[in-house]
N, C-alpha and C positions, 0 to 999 in steps of 0.2 A: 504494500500500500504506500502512496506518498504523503507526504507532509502534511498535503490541506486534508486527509481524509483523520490521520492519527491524529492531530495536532502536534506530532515530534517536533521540537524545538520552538513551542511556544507557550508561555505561561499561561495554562487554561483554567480558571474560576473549576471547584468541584463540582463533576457530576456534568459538564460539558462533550460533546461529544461536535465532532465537525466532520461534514460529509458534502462531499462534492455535488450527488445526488441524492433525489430522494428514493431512487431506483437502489441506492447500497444499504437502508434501510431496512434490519434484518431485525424480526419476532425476540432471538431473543439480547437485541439491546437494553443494558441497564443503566443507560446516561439518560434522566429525564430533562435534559437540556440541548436539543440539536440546534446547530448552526453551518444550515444547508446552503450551498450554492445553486437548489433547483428557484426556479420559481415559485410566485406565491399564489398561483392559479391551482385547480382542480377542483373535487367535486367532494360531495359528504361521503364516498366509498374512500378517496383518500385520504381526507380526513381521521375518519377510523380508522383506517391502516396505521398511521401514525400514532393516533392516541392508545392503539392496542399493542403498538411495539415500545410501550412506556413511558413514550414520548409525554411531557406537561408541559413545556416551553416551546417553540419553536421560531425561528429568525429565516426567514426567505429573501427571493429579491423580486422587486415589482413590474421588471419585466417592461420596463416603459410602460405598464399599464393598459394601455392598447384598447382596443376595440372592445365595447362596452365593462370595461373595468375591469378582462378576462385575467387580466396580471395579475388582482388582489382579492380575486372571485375567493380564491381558499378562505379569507380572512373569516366571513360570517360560518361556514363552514366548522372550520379549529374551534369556532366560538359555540356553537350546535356542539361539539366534541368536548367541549368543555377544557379545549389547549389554548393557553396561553400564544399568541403568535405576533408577531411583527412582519412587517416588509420593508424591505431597506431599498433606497433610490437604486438606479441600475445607472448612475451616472457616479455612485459612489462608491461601487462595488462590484466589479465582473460576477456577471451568472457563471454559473456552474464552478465557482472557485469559492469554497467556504472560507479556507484561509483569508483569502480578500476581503467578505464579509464579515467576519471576524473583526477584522485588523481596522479597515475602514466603511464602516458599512453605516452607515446613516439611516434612519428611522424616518420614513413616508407615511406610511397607513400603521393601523394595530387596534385589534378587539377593548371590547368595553374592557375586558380584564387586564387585561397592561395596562391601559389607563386609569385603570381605579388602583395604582400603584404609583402611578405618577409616572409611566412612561411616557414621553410626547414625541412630537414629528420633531425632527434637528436633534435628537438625539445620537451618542453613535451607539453600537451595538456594544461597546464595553462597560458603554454609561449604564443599559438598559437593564444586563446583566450584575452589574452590580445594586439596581433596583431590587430583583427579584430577591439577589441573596440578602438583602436588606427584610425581605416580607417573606423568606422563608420558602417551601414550599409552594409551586406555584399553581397545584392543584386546588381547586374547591374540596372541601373538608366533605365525604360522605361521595362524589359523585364519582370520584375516579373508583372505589370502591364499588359503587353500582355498577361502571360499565364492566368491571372485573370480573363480578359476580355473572353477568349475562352470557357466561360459555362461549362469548365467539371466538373465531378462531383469529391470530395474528397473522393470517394470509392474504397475499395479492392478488391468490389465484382469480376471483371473482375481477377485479381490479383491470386485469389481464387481456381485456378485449382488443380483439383486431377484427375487422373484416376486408373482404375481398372483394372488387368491385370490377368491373368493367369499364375503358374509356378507350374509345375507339377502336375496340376489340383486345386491346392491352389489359393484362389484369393488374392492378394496382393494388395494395395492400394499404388501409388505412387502420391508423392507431391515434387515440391522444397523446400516447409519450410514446417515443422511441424505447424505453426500460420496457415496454410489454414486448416486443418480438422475441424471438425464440431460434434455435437452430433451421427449422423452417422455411426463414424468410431469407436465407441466405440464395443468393442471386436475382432477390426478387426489386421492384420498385415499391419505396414506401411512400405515401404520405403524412406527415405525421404533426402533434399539435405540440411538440418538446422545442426548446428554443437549440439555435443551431450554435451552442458554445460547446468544448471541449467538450466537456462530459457526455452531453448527447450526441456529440460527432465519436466518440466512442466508443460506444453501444452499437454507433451504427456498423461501425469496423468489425465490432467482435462477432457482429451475424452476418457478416459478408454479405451486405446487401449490390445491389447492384447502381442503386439511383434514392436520392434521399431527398426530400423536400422540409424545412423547418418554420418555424415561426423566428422574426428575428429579433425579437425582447426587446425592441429598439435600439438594439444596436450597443449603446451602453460605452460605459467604460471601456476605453482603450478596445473597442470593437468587439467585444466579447461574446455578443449575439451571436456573431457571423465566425468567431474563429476556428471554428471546427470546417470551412469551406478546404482553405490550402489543407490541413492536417490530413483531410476526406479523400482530396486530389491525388496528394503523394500516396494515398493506398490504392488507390484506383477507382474512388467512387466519385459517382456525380452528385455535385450536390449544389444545392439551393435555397433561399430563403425568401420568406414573404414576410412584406411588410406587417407588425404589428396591429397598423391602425387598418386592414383591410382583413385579419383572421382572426377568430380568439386562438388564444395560446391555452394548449391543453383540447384543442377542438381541430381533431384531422380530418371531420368531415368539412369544416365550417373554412378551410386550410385548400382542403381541394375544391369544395364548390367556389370561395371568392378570391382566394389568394393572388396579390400581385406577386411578383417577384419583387425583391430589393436587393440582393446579392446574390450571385455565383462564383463557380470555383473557373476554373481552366477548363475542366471534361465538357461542362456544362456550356460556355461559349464555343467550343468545339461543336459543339451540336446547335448552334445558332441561336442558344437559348442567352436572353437578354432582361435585363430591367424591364419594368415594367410589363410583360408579359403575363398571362392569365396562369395559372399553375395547369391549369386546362390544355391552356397552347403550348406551353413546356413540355408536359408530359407527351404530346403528336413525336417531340424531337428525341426523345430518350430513346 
């Protein structure tokens, strides 16, 4: 593992844990304090995955925010879950790098319960952090106990959707994150709602897909959206991203029916694929 996932060589608060994605997010973690580099988009199945892998704190990034709020969608979510969560600017923080959000991560959005602590926006993640350890535990007293008790299981399998679609007789594989594919999908084209930095350009390598379309979290910090395009190239995949403010993030259906493009790699101009193109028109050139 590297750096931003252990935190090795950095002075981390007790009971912190940092992970690049929320795809490394594993049933039986006992850090109730993550500090993820995914976004802070998804839905109440992720949510629960989260709060049932131990999780009671959580710090995300917001993803430029994007098309109807899909960047900070998780927030009410974590808060239904009864997790503690924040979203840090994506101008102060590369996505998919915990370390970065760590280290300099600024505070945008966050649940009534951060705030009823006195977390605020222009906070940074260190400040935040030393909030909670100020108030203790940052579960609600009885409820994390409740969801305990209800038997379910700390799995993603449910979580794990893809389907298979058709586009001009091409089959096309959509997913909201690229962490849901599988051996499977290897040589296949995906569509997918995960933003195209490092970590989700990694995923896509480890399934040897063929062709990868992302959301690009706005782009962000020092390009962090879009970094996984050259990393994609040099393995041999094509890859692409769509503007933010034209897809939700965490939405591969929402990715392929509207997506513009806003960045590509090499492979991807090779095949005459350009800015502002439909992910529609894209996918004719793959």
């Amino acid at each position: 593992m590297n750096d931003s996932h252990t935190g090795r060589g950095l002075e981390l608060p007790a009971g912190v844990v940092l992970l690049d994605s929320l795809g490394d997010l594993q049933p039986g973690n006992t850090s109730p304090i993550l500090v993820c580099g995914s976004h802070c988009g998804g839905n109440r199945d992720l949510a629960r995955h989260v709060r049932n892998c131990h999780v009671q704190a959580v710090f995300l990034n917001n993803a430029g925010i994007g098309k109807n709020q899909a960047g900070i969608r998780g927030l009410a979510n974590y808060e239904a879950e009864h997790v503690l969560a924040c979203a840090v600017d994506n101008y102060s923080a590369e996505i998919g790098i915990a370390c970065d959000t760590y280290e300099s991560g600024i505070i945008s959005h966050m649940t009534r319960q951060a705030g009823s602590i006195g977390i605020r926006a222009g906070d940074s993640v260190k400040d935040a952090l030393a909030r909670i350890a100020i108030h203790g535990s940052p579960a609600q007293a009885g409820e994390a106990v409740e969801a305990a008790d209800t038997g379910e299981k700390s799995s993603k399998t449910g979580l794990k959707r893809q389907t298979q679609t058709q586009v001009d007789g091409v089959c096309i594989t959509v997913a909201d994150s690229i962490t849901f594919l599988n051996e499977s999908n290897a040589g296949g084209i995906v569509v997918c709602g995960s933003h195209g930095g490092l970590s989700a350009g990694k995923y896509a390598k480890k399934y040897g897909v063929k062709a990868v379309f992302f959301n690009d979290a706005g782009i962000g910090k020092n390009d962090a959206g879009v970094k996984s395009l050259d990393f994609l190239n040099d393995a041999g995949i094509l890859a692409c991203t769509v503007d933010c403010m034209s897809a939700e993030i965490f939405n591969g259906q929402d990715v392929l029916d509207n997506g513009i493009i806003s960045a590509c790699n090499r492979l991807a101009r090779n095949r005459s694929i350009t800015e502002q193109l439909t992910v529609k028109a894209a996918l004719q050139r793959v």
